[in-house]
N, C-alpha and C positions, 0 to 999 in steps of 0.2 A: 553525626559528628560534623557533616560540612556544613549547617544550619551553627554549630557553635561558632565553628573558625569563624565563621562571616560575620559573627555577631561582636568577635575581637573585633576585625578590621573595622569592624562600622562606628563601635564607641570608642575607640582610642584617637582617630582622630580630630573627636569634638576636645580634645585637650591639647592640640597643639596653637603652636605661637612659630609667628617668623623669628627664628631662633636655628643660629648655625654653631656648627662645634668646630675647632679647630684641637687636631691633639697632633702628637710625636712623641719620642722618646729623645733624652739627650744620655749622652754619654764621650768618653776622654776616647781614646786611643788604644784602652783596655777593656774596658769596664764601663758599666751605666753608673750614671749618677745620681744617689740619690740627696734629696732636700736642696736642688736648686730650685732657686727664683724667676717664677714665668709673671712678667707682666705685658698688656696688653693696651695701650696707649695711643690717644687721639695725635694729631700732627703736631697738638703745641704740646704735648708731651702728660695728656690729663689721662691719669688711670682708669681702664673701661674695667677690665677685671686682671683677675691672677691666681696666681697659685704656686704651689712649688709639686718637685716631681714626687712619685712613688718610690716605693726601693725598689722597683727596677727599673724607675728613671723614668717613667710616663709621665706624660700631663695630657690633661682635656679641658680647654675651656670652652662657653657657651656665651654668642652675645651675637647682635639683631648684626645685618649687613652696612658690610659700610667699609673705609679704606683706618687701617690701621698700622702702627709700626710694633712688633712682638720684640721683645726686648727679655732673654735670657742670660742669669749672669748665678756665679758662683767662687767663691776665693779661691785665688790661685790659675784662674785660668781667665778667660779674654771672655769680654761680654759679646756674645753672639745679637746680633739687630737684624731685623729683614722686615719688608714694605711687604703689609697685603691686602687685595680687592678683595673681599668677602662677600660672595655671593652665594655661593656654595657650599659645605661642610667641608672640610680641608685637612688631612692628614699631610706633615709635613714629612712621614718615616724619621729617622735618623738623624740628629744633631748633635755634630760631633766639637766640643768647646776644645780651646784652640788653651795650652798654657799660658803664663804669663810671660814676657820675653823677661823681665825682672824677678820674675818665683824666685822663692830657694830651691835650693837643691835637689830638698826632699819636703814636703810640705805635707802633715798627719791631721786630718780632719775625721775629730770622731766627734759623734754622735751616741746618747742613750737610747735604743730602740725600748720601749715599756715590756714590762715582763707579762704584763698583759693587758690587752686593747680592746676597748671595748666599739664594736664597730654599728652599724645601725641593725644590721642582719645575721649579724653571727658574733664570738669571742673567739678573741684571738691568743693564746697563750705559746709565747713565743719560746721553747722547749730549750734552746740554745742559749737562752740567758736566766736559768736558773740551773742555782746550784743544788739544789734536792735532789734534781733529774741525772746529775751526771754519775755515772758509771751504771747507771740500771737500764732498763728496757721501755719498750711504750707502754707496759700497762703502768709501770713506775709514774710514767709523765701521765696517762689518763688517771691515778687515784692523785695527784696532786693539781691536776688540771681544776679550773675554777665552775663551779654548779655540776659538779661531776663524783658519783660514788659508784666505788667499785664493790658490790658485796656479794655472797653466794654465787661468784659465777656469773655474774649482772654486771653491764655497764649500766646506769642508769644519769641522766639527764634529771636533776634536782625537780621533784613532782611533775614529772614530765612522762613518765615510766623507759622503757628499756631503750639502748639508743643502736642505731648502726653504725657500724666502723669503716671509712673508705680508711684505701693508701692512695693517696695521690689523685686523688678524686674517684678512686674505683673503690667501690662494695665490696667485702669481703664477705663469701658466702659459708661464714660459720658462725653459731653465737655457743652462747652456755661455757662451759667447761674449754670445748674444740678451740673458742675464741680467744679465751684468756692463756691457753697454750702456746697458742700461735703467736698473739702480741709480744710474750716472754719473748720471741727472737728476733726481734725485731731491735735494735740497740737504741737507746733514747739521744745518745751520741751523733747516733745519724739524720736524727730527725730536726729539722728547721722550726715547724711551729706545729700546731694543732691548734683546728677552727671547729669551734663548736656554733652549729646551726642549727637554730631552734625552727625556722621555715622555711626548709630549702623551695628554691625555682623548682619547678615545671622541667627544668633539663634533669632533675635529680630525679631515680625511681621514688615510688609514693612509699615504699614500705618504711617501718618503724616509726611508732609514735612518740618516740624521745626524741624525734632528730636525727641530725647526722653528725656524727665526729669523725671531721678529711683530717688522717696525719697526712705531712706535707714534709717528706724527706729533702735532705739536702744534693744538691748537683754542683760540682765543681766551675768557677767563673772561668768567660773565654780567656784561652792561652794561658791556661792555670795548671796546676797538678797538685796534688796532696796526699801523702799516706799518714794512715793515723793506726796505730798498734794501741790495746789497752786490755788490760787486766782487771778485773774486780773481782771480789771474796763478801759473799754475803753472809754474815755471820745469824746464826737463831740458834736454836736447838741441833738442828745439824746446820751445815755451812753448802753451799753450792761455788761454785767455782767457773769465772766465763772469760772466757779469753775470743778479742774481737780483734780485725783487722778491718779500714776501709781503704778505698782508693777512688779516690775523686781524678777526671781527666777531663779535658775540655781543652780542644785544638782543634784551628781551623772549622772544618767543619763536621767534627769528629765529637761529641757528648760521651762520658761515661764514669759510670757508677757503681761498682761491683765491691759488695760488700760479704766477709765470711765471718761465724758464729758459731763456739762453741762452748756449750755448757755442761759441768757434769757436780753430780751431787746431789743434795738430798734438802727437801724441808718439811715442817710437821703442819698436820692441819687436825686441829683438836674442835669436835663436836658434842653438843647437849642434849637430848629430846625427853621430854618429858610427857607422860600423857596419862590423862588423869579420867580410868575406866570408871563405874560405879560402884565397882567392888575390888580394885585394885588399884595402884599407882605405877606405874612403867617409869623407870630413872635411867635412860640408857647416853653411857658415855663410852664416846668413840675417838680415838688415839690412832691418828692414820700419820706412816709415814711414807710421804710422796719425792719420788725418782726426779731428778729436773734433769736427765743426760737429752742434751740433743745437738742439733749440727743444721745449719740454716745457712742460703747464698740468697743472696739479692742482686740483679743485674739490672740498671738500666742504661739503655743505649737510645741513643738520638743522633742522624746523620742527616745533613743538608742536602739533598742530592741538587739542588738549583737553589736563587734566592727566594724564591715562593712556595718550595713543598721543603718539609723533612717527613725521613720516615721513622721508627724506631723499632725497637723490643723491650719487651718488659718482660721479667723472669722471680716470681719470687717461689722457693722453693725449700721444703726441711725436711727431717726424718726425725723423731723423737722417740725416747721410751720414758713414759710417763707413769712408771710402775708404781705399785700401789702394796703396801703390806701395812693392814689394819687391825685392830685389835676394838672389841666393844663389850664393855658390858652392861648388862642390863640388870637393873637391881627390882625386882617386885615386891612390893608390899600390900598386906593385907587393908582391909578397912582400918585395922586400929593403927596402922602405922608401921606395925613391925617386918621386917624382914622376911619373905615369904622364904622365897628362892631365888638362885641366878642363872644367867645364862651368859657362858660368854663365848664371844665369836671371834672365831681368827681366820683371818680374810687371805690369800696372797693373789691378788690382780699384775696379771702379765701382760704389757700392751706396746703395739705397734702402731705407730702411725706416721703414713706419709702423703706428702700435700705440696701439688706443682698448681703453679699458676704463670699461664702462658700467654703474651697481649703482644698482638701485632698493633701498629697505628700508624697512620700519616696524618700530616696537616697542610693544607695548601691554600697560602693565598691569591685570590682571585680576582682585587685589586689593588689600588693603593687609598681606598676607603675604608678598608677593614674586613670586606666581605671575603669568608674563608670558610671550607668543608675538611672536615677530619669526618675518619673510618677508625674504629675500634674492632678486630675481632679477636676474643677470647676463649680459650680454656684452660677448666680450671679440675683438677681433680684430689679425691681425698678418699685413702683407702685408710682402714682403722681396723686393726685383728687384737682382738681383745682374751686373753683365758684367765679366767677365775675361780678358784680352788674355795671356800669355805667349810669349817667345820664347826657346829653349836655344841657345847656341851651344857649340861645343865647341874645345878649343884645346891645343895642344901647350906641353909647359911651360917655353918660351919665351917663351909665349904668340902664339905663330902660329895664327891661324884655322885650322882645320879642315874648318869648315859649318855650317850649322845643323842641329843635333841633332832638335830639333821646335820647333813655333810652333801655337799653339790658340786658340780664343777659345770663350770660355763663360759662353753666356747660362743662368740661372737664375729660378724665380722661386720661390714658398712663399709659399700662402695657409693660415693658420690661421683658424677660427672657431668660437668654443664659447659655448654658449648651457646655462646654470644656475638651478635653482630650489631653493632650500631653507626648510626653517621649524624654528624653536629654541624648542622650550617648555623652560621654569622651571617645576617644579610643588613648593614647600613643602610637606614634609608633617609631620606632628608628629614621626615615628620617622626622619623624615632627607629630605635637599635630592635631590627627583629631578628629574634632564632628558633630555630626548627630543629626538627629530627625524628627517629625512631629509633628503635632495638626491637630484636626477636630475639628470645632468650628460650634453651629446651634443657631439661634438668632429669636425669636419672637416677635415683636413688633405691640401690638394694641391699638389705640387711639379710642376715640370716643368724640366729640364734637355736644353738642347741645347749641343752639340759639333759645333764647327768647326775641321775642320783647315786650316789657314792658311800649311803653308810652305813653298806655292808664290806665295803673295801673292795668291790668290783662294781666299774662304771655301768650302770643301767639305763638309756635315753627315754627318756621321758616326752613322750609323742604329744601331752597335753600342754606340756609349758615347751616346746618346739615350735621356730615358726620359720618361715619364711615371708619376707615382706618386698613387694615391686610397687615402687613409685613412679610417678612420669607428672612432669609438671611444663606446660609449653604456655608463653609470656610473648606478647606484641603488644609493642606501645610508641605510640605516635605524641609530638607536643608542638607549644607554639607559643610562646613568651613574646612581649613587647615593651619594651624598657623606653620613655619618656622622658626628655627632663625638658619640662615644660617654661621653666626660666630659673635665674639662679638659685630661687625658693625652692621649686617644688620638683620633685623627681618621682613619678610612677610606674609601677610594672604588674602587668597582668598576664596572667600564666594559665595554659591549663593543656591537661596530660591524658587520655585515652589508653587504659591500661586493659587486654581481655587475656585472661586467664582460664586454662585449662586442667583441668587433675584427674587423676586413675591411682588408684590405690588397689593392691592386689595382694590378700595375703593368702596362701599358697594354701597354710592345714584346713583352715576353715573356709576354704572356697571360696570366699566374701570379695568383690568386685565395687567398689564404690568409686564415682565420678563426681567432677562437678564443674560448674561451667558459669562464667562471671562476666562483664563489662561494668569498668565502672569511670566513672570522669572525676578527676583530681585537679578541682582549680586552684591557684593560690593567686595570691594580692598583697602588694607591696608598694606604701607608700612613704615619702620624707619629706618633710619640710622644717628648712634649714630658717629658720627666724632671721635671724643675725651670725654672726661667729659665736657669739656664746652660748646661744641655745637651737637643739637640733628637735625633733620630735618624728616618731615611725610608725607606723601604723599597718601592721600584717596581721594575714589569713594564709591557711594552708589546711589541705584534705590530705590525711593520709591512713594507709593501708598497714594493719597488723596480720601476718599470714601466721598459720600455723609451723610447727616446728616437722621436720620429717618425721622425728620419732614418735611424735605426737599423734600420730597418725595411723599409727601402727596397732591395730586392735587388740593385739596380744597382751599375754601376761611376761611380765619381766620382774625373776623373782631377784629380791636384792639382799635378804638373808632371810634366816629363817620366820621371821615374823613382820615381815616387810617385804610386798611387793610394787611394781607399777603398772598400769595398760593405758594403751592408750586411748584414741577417739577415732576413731575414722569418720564421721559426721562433724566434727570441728568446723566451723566456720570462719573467715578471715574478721575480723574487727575493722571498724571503722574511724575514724578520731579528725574532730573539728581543732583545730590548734587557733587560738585567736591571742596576738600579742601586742602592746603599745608599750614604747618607751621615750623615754626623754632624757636627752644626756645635755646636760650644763658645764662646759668650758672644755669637755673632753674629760673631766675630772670625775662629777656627778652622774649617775645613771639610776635612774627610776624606772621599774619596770613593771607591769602588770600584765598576767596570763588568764586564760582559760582553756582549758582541753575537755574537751565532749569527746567519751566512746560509747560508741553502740555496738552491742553485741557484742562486747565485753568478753576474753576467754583467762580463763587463769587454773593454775594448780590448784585440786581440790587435796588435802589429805581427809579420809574417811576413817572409820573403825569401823570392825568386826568385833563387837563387844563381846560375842559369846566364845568367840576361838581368841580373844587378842592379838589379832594383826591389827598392821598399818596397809593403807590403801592410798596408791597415789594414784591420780587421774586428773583429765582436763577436761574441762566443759565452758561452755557460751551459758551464761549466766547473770549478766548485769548491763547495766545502763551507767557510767561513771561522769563526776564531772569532778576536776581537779583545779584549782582558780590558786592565786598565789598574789603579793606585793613583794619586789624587794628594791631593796637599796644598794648601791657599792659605791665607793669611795677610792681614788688613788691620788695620795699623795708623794707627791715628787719635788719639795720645792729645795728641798737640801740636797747638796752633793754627793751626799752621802747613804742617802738612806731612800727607797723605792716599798711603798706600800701600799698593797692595793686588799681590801676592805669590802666584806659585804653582809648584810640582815635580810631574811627572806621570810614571810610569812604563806603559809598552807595549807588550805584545807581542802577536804573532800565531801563529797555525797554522791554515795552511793544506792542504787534501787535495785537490788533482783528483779530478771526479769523471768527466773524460774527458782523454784522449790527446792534447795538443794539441803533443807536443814539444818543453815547455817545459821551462827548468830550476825546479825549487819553492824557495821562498824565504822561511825563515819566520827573527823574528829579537823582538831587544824594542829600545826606544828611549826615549830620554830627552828631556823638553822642560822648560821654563822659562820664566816672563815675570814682567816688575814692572811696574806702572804707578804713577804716582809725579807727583803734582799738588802744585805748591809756591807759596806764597801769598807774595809777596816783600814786600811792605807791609803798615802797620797799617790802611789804607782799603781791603786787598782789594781792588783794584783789579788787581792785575799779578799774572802766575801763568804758572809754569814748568809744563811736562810734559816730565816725560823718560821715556819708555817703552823697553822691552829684551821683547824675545824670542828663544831659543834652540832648536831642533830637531834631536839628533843623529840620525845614517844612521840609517836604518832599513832592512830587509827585510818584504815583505808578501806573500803570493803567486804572484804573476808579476813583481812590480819589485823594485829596492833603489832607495833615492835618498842622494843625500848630506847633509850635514851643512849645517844656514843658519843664520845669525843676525841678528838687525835692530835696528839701535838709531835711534828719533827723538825728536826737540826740540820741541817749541813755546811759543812765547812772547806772552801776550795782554797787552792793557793797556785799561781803559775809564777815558773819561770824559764829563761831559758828565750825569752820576748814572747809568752803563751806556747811553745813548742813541747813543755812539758809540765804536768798539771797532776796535783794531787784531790783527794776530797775525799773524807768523812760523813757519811751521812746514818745520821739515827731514826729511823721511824715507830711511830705510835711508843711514845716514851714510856708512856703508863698506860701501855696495853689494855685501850679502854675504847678502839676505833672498831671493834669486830661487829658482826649482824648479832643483835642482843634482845631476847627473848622474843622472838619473831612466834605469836600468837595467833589459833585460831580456836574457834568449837563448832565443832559440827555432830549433828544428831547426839548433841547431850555430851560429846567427852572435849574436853579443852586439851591442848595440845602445843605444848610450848617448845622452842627450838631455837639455838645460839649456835653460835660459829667463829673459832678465832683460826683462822688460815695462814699462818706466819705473819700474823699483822707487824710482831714487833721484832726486829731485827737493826744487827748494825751492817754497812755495807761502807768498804774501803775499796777505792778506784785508784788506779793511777794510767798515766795514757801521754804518751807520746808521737808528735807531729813534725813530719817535714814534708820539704816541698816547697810552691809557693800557693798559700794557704790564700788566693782571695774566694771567698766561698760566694756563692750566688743559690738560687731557688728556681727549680723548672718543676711547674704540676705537669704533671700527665697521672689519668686516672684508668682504671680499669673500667669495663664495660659490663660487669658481672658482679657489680657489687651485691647486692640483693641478695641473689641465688647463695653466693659462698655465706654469707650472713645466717644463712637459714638451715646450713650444716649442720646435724645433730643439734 
């Protein structure tokens, strides 16, 4: 490892240039300001460089030594001027513009932030300025978010595969099912933006080979306050019901954000499976209707204790019941087609689940160059007690009883708990911006499942499908980034991350003891060069780590009705994946983009048969070598007052190689997709505003699956008044219920096996939500330190 450091420090500064940075932030009396005008000027007044601020008022410019006069100006307030000898890199902190002694009164400078921006290193889809998102949740804003599909239980990153979830720059350690539960509380009302990041830094863990999606909640501006009450009704099949509160606070030196959530009510999720034996057809349709009651707080706190440290807390926390009463039937037919017999199953799933997540942090500046250390320590925990009742009956296709096929009950539980330490230094240096750090992350996870067979009408425990399962997973990781900007052209950054991992796996009945023990180096690379102002060009690399799922892991049988069950792998191996990405964005408008992703060692869901008894088999294995390459396009146009659309075409394909024998058929193909999102401003007080969104997905092949063709189109309609304090909206999704996962196909050992899924895709949902206070909102990230780990939750 200290053989690589040295080899960063040795090449990064064959790319330096006498080149100093001068940066600060400007801001009024209240507030930073953003989209002022920073220019940098010789003594007869000749422009050397410039720029204008960020939205929270920064600026950094770059230019050789020499004496210069900085000239900052903005309407409405006094042009700020100050002389300076530039020898050095020079942070100025704080520049506070002065009003006009002539202003009016009251002076309104608005600005259109893009509803979504496309950056050199990430997407930014600013959540607060579309109207799709208002009155739903963050999965709401991630299935409308741009290269982003939500299906089965999957976040997934447009041929990129499954992605991780921060809040606040912290990893959330749960996916599948756990994940999209949790999202649900999370209010899209509160959320600021979401950044999708196709190659994150070297400060990010390696894990997830989609990326990273940071939601980036909102924090109250200094000497601000704001409460916000709202209501929404999601109308389907059944209707759910959520009533939210926020409270935004920011005084003196006092931050805070405490947000409550509650929802109760129902919605349906309608399932297909088909599987097509040698001598049979299985037609099995499944009609579940799922619980949405739950209750969720969010706390974040930030105190100044001096002008160089603040400290904070971070608290996110819910209790859910996620209850489940299903209904399936399964229709068999003979070779010739006809009706053998049925089975139908009636499920009722009782479930509890609850989930704290607890983050101390400081940050302390160390000078007035930038150089600062922050401390993260986390935890995070997630208990889950599950009972499940089933009974099959079987019936002649008459429907004349037959008997009961089987009847079971199964108790469940899963404790998670992970406990996290990390620290982030900033160290400025004159030849380029470096940072550091580590974490040590330790992670407990224990299940226990018992099975009762039940159909004799007294519970009998069944010792072979009983298990008990002990996990223990311990993580150290050290990194070392160096960001460059070499002159006004070109900006690089070289990164790389030392992750070793540890694991034990213990499942109790079968005695069975498995370890495994890993280092592995995670570099990434990041370059830009900026042509002119019209045209930008990027150029990245990123290594990153796909880990196994806990439950994955778990060698047992997990019966899921009576002709379906799962087990897992304990020999699983982590996946590897090369991400390589170039784009090119023309005027800020244009964006061209090309990918490739390499994994090795490939693991994914197998489904199998048992031709001779008719079960399903689910299981996971390391299996393949992938390579997934892709071209797209997107387009935003903005030039009318009126009208905001942003545009894009992406093309897909795969190849795939087994690298073991699994009987499957291979499947490799390319695909096409499409979406618009399209914000329409219906009056001249901006007040009322259309969203009409469209997205397309033709078939694909990938592997071991194909799936079919989807399309989604939705509506929303807002209207405020009251100066924005009170705010209504309509929103229609997937109009012609035509967005769901659609004939998701595999064959393996000879039986094809097809499967679809529409999960309340199509619903209407009415908002209304009311604000006082003084509403100027601002943005503060702070992340959790444990994202990874909760990510990997069930």
């Amino acid at each position: 490892m200290k053989y690589t450091i040295a080899f960063i420090f040795l090449i990064i500064p064959t790319l330096l240039l006498s080149q100093f940075e001068i940066k600060g932030n400007v801001t009024d009396e209240t507030s930073s300001i953003a989209w002022a005008n920073i220019a940098l000027t010789t003594s007869d007044g000749t422009i050397v460089t410039g720029g204008i601020t960020d939205d929270d008022g920064n600026f950094k410019l770059t230019t050789k030594a020499g004496t210069y006069k900085l000239i900052i100006s903005f309407i409405g307030y006094k042009n700020f001027e100050k002389e300076l000898n530039l020898i050095e890199d020079l942070n100025l902190g704080t520049i506070v513009l002065e009003p006009e002694a002539n202003a009016l009164e009251e002076v309104t400078i608005t600005f259109r932030k893009k509803l979504i921006e496309q950056k050199p290193d990430r997407i930014i889809f600013n959540v607060e300025n579309s109207v799709t998102a208002l009155g739903g949740n963050a999965l709401d804003a991630l299935n409308i978010a741009p290269g982003l599909r939500v299906q089965n239980n999957s976040i997934n990153l447009l041929g990129r595969g499954e992605s991780r979830v921060l809040v606040n720059g912290r990893l959330l350690q749960l996916t599948g099912e756990d994940l999209v539960d949790y999202l649900n509380t999370i209010a899209a009302d509160n959320i600021k933006k979401i950044e999708v990041i196709t190659t994150p830094p070297a400060k990010y863990e390696a894990a997830g080979n989609g990326g990273l999606i940071n939601v980036i909640l909102k924090k109250g501006a200094l000497n601000s306050w704001k409460n916000t009450i709202s209501l929404t009704d999601n109308i389907n099949t059944y209707n759910f019901v959520t009533l939210r509160n926020s409270l935004l606070y920011n005084k003196n030196k006092l931050s805070l954000s405490f947000n409550l959530n509650t929802t109760k009510g129902n919605s349906r999720n309608l399932e297909e499976f088909q599987v097509f034996y040698p001598n049979s057809t299985w037609d099995i349709n499944i009609n579940s209707k799922d619980r949405r009651d739950n209750i969720s707080a969010q706390l974040l706190l930030d105190y100044d204790i001096s002008n160089n440290t603040t400290i904070g807390l971070q608290y996110l926390g819910d209790t859910r019941r996620p209850d489940l009463i299903d209904e399936s039937i399964s229709s068999i037919f003979n070779q010739a087609n006809a009706l053998d017999s049925l089975l139908i199953n009636n499920g009722n799933n009782r479930v509890k689940v609850n989930s704290h997540l607890v983050n101390l942090h400081s940050v302390t500046k160390l000078d007035t160059l930038g150089k600062s250390i922050s401390f993260d320590l986390d935890y995070f925990s997630y208990d889950s007690n599950q009972n499940r009742n089933f009974i099959t009956n079987s019936f002649l296709p008459n429907n004349d009883l037959l008997g009961i096929n089987a009847a079971a009950n199964t108790i469940s539980d899963q404790k998670i708990e992970n406990y996290s330490i990390k620290t982030d230094i900033e160290h400025p240096l004159t030849f380029m911006n470096l940072s550091y750090g580590a974490k040590i992350s330790t992670i407990k996870n224990n299940s226990d499942i018992r099975f009762f067979n039940t159909i004799t009408g007294i519970p009998v425990l069944d010792t072979n499908i009983s298990n008990t399962f002990e996990y223990k997973e311990n993580n150290q990781a050290i990194y070392v980034s160096g960001l460059k900007k070499i002159n006004d052209k070109w900006d690089v950054q070289v990164g790389l991350r030392l992750e070793n991992t540890t694991t034990e796996g213990f499942s109790v009945e079968l005695n069975q003891t498995n370890t495994n023990d890993y280092t592995r180096l995670f570099p990434s690379f990041y370059a830009s060069y900026k042509r002119n102002e019209k045209n930008n060009f990027t150029l990245s690399y990123g290594k990153r780590i796909q880990r196994p799922r806990f439950r994955d892991l778990n060698p047992f049988r997990v019966v899921i009705n009576s002709n379906t069950f799962s087990v897992g792998n304990p020999f699983l191996r982590p996946s590897f994946i090369d991400n390589f990405e170039f784009k090119y964005t023309y005027k800020n408008a244009f964006t061209t983009n090309a990918f490739l992703t390499i994994e090795n060692d490939g693991s994914s869901i197998i489904f199998t048969s048992d031709v001779e008894n008719s079960t399903q088999i689910v299981t996971r294995a390391n299996f393949f070598k992938q390579y997934i390459y892709g071209i797209g396009q997107s387009f935003l146009f903005n030039k009318l007052s009126w009208l905001e659309s942003q545009n894009s075409i992406n093309l897909i394909g795969s190849k795939t190689e087994f690298t073991e024998d699994i009987g499957a058929e291979l499947q490799n193909g390319v695909a096409f997709s499409a979406s618009s999102n399209n914000k329409i401003t219906l009056n001249k007080s901006k007040s009322t505003h259309l969203q009409i969104d469209a997205t397309y997905d033709s078939s694909f092949k990938v592997g071991l699956f194909s799936r079919g063709q989807t399309f989604g189109l939705n509506l929303g309609l807002s209207k405020h008044f009251l100066n924005k304090n009170l705010q209504f909206s309509v929103f229609v999704k997937d109009i012609f219920n035509t967005s769901g996962l659609n004939n998701l196909a595999s064959i393996v050992n000879g039986v094809r096996q097809v499967y679809s899924q529409n999960d309340n895709n199509r619903f209407i949902r009415v908002s209304a939500s009311y604000s006082f206070g003084n509403k100027k909102i601002n943005e503060k990230k702070r992340s959790f330190g444990n994202e990874e780990e909760r990510n990997r939750a069930n």
